[in-house]
Each structure stands twice: as C-alpha cells, then as structure tokens.
N, C-alpha and C positions, 0 to 999 in steps of 0.2 A: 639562468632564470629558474625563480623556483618553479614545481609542478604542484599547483591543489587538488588533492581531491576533490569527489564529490561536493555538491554542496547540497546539505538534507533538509528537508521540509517535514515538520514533523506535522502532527494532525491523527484527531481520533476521529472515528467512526461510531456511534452510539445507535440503538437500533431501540424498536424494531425497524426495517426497512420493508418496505414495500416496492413493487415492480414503478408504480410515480412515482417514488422517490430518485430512481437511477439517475435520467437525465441531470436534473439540478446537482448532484452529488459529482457525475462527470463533469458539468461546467463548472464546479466552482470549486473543484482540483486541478482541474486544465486552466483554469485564471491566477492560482497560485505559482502552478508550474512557469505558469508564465513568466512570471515577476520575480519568483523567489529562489529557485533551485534545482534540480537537474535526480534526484534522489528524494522520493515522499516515504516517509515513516508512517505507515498508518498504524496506528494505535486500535485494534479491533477485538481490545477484550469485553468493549459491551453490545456486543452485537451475538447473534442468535447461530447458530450451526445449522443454516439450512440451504438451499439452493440458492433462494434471491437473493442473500450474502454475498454466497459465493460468484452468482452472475454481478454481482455489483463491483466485486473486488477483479474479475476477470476483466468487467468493461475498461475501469478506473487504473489497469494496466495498461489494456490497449490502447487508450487515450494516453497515457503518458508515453508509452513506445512512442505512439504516435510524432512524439516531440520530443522525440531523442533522452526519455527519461525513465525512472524507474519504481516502480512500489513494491518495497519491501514492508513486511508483514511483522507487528510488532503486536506479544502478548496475545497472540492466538490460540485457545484453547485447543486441547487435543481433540476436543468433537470436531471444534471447527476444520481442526487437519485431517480428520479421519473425512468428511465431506467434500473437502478439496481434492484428497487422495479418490476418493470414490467417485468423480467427474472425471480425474483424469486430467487435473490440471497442476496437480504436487509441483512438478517442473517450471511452472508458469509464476506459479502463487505462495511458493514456499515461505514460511517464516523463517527471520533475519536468519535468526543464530542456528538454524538446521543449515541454511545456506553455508554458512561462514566457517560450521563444522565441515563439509565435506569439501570445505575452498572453493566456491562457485562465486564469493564474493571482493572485490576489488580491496583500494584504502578504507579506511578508518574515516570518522564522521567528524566534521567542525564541532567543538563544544558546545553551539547556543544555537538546536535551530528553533527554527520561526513555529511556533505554536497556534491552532486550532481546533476547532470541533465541529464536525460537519455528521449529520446537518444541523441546522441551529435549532 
C-alpha cells in the first residue's frame, strides 16, 4: 500500500491585522483544515512584521496542532523572521524552506493545493 504524504492547504494571509481580526482568521483555517488537509501553507508576504502577526500566526498554529496539523510559513520576510525570532517562537513559526534546510521537515507537497486568502 502506497504511503502519501502530507496533504497542503495552501492560503495567504494579507494584512493589516488587527487583535478582531484573530478569531475569524482561527475559525476559518480550522474549517479548511477540516475539510481539506492536514499541512496549511500560509502565504504571509502581505502582512506587516509586528506582534499581532505574529500572535496571529502563533494562534493559527495552535489551532492546527490542535487537529493534528501543521502551518508552515511561506514568503516571509526577514523583518517578519527577525519578530518571530524576537518572541521566541523561531522553533514554532519557522519559514518552510529554513525548516527543510536544517531537515526539520517531512515529504514533499501534492502539486495542486487548494488555494485562498484569508481574510476576505
């Protein structure tokens, strides 16, 4: 029996974000999660380098832990890394390809994942 990897959900994140923004953004990655995939690609090159980001992309992990799933960090600026480094969550919140550089990452991604932009 073959073994699949992952299967990735892809999805940007566009800012700015705001503390009301959080909730809505956790439910309606945890309703994708639900339905679609087990691995969320978030897309967070248009979003701002600052804390509520970064608490945003912290929640939107734990919410996927939560369901046995994962968010990896796609096209994240070096401010935004240098912010995440500076909270103390590097380990948590890492972009993909830093991960995949130092092997912290599993298989390879299905070709075609499912695409959105949150929030609307």
């Amino acid at each position: 029996m073959p073994i699949s990897g992952p299967h990735e959900v892809a999805f940007a994140i566009r800012g700015p974000i705001s503390r009301a923004d959080l909730p809505g953004l956790c439910d309606r990655v945890c309703a994708l999660l639900r339905t679609s995939g087990d691995v969320v690609a978030c897309d967070v090159a248009g979003v701002a380098p600052d804390a509520v980001t970064v608490d945003a992309l912290a929640r939107l992990q734990l919410a996927a832990r939560r369901l046995g799933c994962e968010v990896r960090l796609r096209n994240a600026s070096s401010s935004l890394l240098e912010v995440v480094e500076l909270m103390g969550l590097t380990h948590v919140l890492a972009e993909h390809e830093h991960r995949q550089a130092v092997g912290q990452l599993g298989a390879g991604f299905p070709p075609e994942p499912v695409r959105g932009t949150f929030p609307p």
